[in-house]
C-alpha positions as CSV (number, residue, x, y, z in Angstrom):
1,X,4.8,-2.5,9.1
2,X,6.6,-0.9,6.1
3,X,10.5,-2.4,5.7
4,X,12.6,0.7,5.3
5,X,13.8,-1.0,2.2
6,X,10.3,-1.8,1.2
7,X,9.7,-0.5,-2.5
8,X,6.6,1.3,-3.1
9,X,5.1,2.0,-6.5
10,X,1.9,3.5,-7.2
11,X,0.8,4.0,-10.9
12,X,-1.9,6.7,-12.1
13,X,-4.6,5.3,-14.5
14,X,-3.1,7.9,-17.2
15,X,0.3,5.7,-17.1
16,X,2.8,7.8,-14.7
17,X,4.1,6.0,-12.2
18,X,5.5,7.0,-8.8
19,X,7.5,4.7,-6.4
20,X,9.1,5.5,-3.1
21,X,11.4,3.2,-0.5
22,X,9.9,2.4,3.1
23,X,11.3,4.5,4.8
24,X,10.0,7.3,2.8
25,X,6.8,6.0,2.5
26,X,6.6,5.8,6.5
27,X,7.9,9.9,6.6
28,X,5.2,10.7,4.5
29,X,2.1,8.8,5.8
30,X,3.4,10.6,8.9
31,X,2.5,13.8,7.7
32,X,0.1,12.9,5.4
33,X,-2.7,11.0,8.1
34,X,-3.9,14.0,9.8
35,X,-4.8,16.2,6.3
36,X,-6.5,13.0,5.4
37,X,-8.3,12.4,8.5
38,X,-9.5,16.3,8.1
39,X,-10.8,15.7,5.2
40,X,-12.7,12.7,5.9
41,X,-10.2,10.9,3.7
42,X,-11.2,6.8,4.2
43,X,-10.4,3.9,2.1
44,X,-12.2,0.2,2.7
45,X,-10.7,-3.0,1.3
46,X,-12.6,-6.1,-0.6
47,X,-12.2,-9.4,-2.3
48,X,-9.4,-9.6,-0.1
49,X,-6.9,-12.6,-0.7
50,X,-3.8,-14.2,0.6
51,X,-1.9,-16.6,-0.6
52,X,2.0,-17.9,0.1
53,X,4.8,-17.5,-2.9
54,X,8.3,-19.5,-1.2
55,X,8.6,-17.4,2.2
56,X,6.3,-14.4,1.2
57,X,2.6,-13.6,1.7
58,X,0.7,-11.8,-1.3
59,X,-2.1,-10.0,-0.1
60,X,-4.2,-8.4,-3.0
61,X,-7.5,-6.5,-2.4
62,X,-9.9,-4.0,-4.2
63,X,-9.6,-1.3,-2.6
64,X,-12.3,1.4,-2.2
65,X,-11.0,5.6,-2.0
66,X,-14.2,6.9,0.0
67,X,-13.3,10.4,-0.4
68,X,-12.5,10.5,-4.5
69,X,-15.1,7.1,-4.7
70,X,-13.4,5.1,-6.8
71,X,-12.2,1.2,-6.8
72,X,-8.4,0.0,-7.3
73,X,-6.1,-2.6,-7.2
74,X,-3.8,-3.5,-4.0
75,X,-1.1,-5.7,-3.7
76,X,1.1,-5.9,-0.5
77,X,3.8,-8.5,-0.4
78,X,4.7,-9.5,2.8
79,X,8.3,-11.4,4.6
80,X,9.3,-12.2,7.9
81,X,12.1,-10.3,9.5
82,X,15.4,-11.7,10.6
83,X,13.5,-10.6,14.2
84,X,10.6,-12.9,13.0
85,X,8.0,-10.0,12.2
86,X,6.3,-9.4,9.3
87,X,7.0,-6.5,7.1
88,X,5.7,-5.8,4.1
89,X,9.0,-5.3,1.4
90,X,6.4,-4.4,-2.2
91,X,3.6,-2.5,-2.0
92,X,2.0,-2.0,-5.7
93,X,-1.6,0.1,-6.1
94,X,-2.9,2.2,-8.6
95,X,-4.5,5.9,-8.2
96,X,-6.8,8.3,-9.8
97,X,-6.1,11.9,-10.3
């Protein structure tokens, strides 16, 4: 779902921030979903919203990290491909050490 040219940020609560383009986001969630699946790594999503801004989709949620049990912020911003499929182009969350 991820456009290649998607931009990805994710910023620690102690103020670093990391961001990342789609298609490097895609590579690593490649590699990454098995070790997390191990390890009973799970997230769960609430208070989940959508709402349209010109041709995109916001999506924000609260989202829940089972494994480290704590509660963040998601936002995914969503457009229509020239194909007519939505990708998501912004994905912006914040994470816990």
């Amino acid at each position: 779902l991820y456009a290649d040219d998607a931009l990805i940020r994710s910023r620690r609560v102690t103020g670093s921030e990391i961001s990342f383009r789609g298609d490097q986001w895609k590579q690593m969630l490649k590699l990454a979903m098995p070790v997390a699946k191990m390890r009973g790594d799970t997230n769960s999503y609430s208070n989940v919203t959508a709402r349209q801004s010109g041709g995109d989709v916001i999506v924000t949620a609260q989202r829940y990290s089972g494994l480290k049990r704590y509660t963040s912020p998601l936002t995914l911003v969503l457009r229509k491909s020239r194909e007519g499929a939505w990708r998501i182009v912004e994905e912006r969350s914040e994470t816990q050490p």
